[in-house]
C-alpha positions in Angstrom: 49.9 -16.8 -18.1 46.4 -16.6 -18.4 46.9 -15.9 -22.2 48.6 -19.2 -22.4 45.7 -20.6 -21.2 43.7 -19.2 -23.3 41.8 -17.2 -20.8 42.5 -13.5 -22.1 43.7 -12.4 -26.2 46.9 -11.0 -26.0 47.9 -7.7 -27.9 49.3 -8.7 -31.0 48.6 -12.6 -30.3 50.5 -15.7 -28.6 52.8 -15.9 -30.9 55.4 -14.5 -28.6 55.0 -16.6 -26.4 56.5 -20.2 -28.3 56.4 -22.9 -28.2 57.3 -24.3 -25.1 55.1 -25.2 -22.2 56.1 -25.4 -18.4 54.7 -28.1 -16.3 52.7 -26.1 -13.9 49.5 -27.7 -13.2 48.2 -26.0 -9.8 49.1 -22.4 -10.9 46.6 -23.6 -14.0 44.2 -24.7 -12.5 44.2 -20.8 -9.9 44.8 -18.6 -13.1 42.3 -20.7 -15.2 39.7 -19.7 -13.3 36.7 -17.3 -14.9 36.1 -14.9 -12.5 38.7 -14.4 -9.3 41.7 -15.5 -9.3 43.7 -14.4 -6.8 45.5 -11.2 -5.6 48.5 -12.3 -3.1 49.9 -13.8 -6.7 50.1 -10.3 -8.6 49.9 -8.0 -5.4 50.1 -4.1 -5.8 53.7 -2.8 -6.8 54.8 -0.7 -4.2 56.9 2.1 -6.6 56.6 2.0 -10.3 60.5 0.5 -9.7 59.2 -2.3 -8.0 61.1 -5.8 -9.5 60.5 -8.9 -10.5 62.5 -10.7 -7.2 60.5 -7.9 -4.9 56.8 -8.9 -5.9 58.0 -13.2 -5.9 59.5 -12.1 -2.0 55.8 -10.2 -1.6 53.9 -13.5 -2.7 56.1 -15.7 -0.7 55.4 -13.8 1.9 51.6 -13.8 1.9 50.5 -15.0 5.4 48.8 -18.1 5.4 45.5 -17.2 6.2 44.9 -14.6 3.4 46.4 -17.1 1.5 43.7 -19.8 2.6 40.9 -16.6 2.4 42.1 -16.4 -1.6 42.1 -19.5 -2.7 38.9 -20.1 -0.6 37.3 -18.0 -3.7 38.6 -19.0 -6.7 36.2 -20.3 -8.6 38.3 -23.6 -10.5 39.2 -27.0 -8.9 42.0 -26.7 -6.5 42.4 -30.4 -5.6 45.9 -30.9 -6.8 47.5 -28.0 -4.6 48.4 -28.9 -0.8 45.8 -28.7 1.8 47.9 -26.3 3.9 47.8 -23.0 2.5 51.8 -21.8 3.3 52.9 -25.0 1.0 50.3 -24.1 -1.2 51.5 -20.5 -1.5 55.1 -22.0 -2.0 54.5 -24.4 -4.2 52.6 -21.4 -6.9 55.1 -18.6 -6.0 57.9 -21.5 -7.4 55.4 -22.3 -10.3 55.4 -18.4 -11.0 58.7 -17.7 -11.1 59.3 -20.4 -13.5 57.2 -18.7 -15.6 58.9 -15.3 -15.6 62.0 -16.7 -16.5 60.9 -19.0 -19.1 57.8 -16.6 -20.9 58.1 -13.0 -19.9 61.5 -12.1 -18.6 62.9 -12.4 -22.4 60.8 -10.1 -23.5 60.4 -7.7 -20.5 62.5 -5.0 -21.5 60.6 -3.7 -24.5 56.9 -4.3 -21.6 59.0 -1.9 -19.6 59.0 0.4 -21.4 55.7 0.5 -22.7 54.4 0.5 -19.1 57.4 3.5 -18.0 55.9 5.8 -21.1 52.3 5.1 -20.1 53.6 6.5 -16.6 55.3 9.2 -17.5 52.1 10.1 -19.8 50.2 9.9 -16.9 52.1 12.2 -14.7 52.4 14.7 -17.0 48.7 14.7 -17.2 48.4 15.1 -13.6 50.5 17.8 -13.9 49.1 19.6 -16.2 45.3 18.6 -15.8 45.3 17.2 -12.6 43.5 13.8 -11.7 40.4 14.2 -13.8 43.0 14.2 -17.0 44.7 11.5 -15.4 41.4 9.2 -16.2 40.5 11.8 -19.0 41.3 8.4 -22.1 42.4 5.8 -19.5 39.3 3.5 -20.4 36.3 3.3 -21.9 34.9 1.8 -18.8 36.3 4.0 -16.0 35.0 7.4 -15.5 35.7 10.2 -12.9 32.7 11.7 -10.8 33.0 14.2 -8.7 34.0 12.1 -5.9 34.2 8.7 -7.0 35.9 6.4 -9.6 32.8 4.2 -11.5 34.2 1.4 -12.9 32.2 -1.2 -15.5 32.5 -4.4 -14.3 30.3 -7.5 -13.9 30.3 -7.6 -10.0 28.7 -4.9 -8.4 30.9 -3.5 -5.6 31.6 -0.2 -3.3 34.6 0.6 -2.1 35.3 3.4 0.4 39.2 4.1 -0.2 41.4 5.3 3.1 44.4 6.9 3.2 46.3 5.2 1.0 44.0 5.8 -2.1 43.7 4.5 -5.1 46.9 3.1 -7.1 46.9 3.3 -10.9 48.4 0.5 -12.8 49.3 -0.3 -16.1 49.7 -3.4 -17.9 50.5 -5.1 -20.9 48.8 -7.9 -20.5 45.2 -6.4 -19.0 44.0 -5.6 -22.8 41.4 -4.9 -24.1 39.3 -5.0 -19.9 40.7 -3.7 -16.9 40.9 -5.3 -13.6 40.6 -4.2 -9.8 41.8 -5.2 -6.7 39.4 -4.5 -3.6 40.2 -7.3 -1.0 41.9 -6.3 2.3 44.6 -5.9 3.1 45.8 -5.2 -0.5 45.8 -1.7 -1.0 42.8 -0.5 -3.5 44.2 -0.6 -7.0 42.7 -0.2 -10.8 44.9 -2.1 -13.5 44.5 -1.0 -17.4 45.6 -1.2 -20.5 49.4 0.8 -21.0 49.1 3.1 -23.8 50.9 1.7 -27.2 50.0 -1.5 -26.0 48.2 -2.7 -29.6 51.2 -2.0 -31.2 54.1 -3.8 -28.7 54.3 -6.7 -31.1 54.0 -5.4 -34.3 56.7 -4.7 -36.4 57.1 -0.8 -36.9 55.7 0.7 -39.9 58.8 1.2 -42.6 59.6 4.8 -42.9 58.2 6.3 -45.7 60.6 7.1 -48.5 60.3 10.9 -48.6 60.8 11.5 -45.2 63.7 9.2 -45.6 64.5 11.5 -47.9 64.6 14.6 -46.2 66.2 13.3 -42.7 67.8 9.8 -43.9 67.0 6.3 -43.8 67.8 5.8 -39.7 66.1 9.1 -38.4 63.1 8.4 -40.4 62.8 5.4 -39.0 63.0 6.6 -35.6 61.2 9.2 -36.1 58.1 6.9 -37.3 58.9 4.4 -34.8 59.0 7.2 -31.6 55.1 7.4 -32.1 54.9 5.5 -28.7 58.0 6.6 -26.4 61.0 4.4 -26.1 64.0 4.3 -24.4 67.7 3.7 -26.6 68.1 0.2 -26.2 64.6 -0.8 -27.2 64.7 0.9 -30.5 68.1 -0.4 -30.9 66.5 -4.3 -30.7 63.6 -3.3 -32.7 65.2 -1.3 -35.7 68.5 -3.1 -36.1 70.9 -0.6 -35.7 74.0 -0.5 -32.8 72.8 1.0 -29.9 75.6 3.6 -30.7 74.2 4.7 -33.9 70.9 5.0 -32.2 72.1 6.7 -29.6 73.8 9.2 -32.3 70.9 9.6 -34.7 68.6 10.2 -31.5 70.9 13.1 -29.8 70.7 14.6 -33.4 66.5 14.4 -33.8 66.7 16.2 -30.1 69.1 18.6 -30.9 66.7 19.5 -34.2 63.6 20.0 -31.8 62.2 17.0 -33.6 62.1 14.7 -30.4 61.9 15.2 -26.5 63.2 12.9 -23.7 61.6 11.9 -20.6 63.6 10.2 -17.4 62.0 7.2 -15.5 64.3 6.1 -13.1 67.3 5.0 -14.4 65.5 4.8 -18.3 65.4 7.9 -20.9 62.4 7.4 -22.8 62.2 9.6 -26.0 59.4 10.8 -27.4 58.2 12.5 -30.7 57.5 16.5 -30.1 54.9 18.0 -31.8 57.6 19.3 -34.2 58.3 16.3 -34.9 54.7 14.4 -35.5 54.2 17.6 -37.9 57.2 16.4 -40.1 56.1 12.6 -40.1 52.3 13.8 -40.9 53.5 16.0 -43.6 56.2 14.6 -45.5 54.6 11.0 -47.0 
């Protein structure tokens, strides 16, 4: 939205977005602001599964003062929204949901799984590295100390987190910054960039004719495409072929050591192994 606006670049420009343009003046004016606006209208996901319906249900059911405390900050003119902050809340969380449907829900499956891949890279980092390789490449502007999280922003801030910590979030649309949320009650959360976000709308790069050679035309191009993880359907819409195919040439790259999966709920995400990345480095 703020893209729209004209507020933020977008990976891969507007483009996407077309050519139509809703008629939502008071969720303009809050999201058109420069430096705060809002956090009961994007408030912290509870699991990584959390929908669409669940965070409009969370927003309409903001209490009125935070609401009032909120808008009380953002720095734009609010004239045109109602002076009572529950019909205010209403009024944007309807505003926002047109949105979703008309901008982002077309093209949500292939943010999903950019943002699932970016999780599942996390996680493994945690695993294998624990938190400091979590934030080990998550931003140039966040660092880990030894017992704090620095991050470089224009407003100067300290935050003691509680019990609940602090939840990492990735997005699509926070490129190239990253964003925070400290106000209470919200619980304390860091949003950044998803990795493989630069290349979500660019077309993948054709498979090279040797490698084509050497595992075909549709494994090639999987193969070069699986640089960033992606689950069946996605690389189905982006390539061209049935989802069938994909399915069949993808079971056969596994099968060859040549890619890995990784489960995200209900999603399979595959991945290029290191196997494979060797094959697409050396065979041009």
């Amino acid at each position: 939205m703020r893209g729209w606006l004209g507020r933020r670049r977008l990976p891969g420009g507007a483009g996407w977005l077309g050519e139509e343009r809703l008629d939502v003046p008071e969720l303009a004016a809050v999201l058109g602001a420069r430096h705060y606006i809002t956090e009961f209208l994007s408030p912290p996901p509870v699991t990584a599964e959390t929908t669409a319906a669940e965070q409009l249900r969370t927003v309409r059911g903001t209490p009125p003062r935070q609401v009032r405390l909120e808008l009380g900050m953002v720095d734009a003119d609010l004239t045109r929204l109602p002076p009572q902050p529950a019909e205010a809340r209403d009024l944007l969380a309807d505003q926002l949901e047109a949105v979703w449907h008309h901008i982002v829900e077309p093209e949500w499956p292939r943010m999903r799984e950019v943002l699932a891949a970016d999780i599942a890279y996390r996680t493994r980092r945690l695993g294998e590295q624990g938190v400091a390789g979590v934030f080990d490449g998550l931003h140039p502007r966040v660092r880990l100390t030894q017992d704090s999280v620095l991050v470089d922003l224009a407003a100067r801030q300290r935050l003691q987190l509680d019990e609940r910590g602090l939840l990492l979030v990735p997005s699509v649309f926070a490129w190239p910054s990253v964003g925070v949320v400290t106000v209470p009650p919200w619980q304390p959360t860091l949003l950044y960039p998803a990795r493989g976000v630069a290349g979500l709308w660019t077309e993948p790069v054709a498979a090279p004719g040797a490698l084509a050679g050497v595992v075909g035309r549709t494994k090639a191009m999987l193969l070069t495409t699986l640089g960033r993880p992606a689950a069946t359907t996605e690389l189905a819409t982006r390539l061209g072929p049935a989802k069938g195919t994909v399915s069949a040439h993808l079971t056969a790259l596994r099968a060859a050591g040549l890619t890995a999966t990784t489960r995200r709920g209900h999603r399979v995400l595959y991945r290029r192994t290191e196997l494979g990345d060797a094959l697409c480095a050396g065979i041009r």
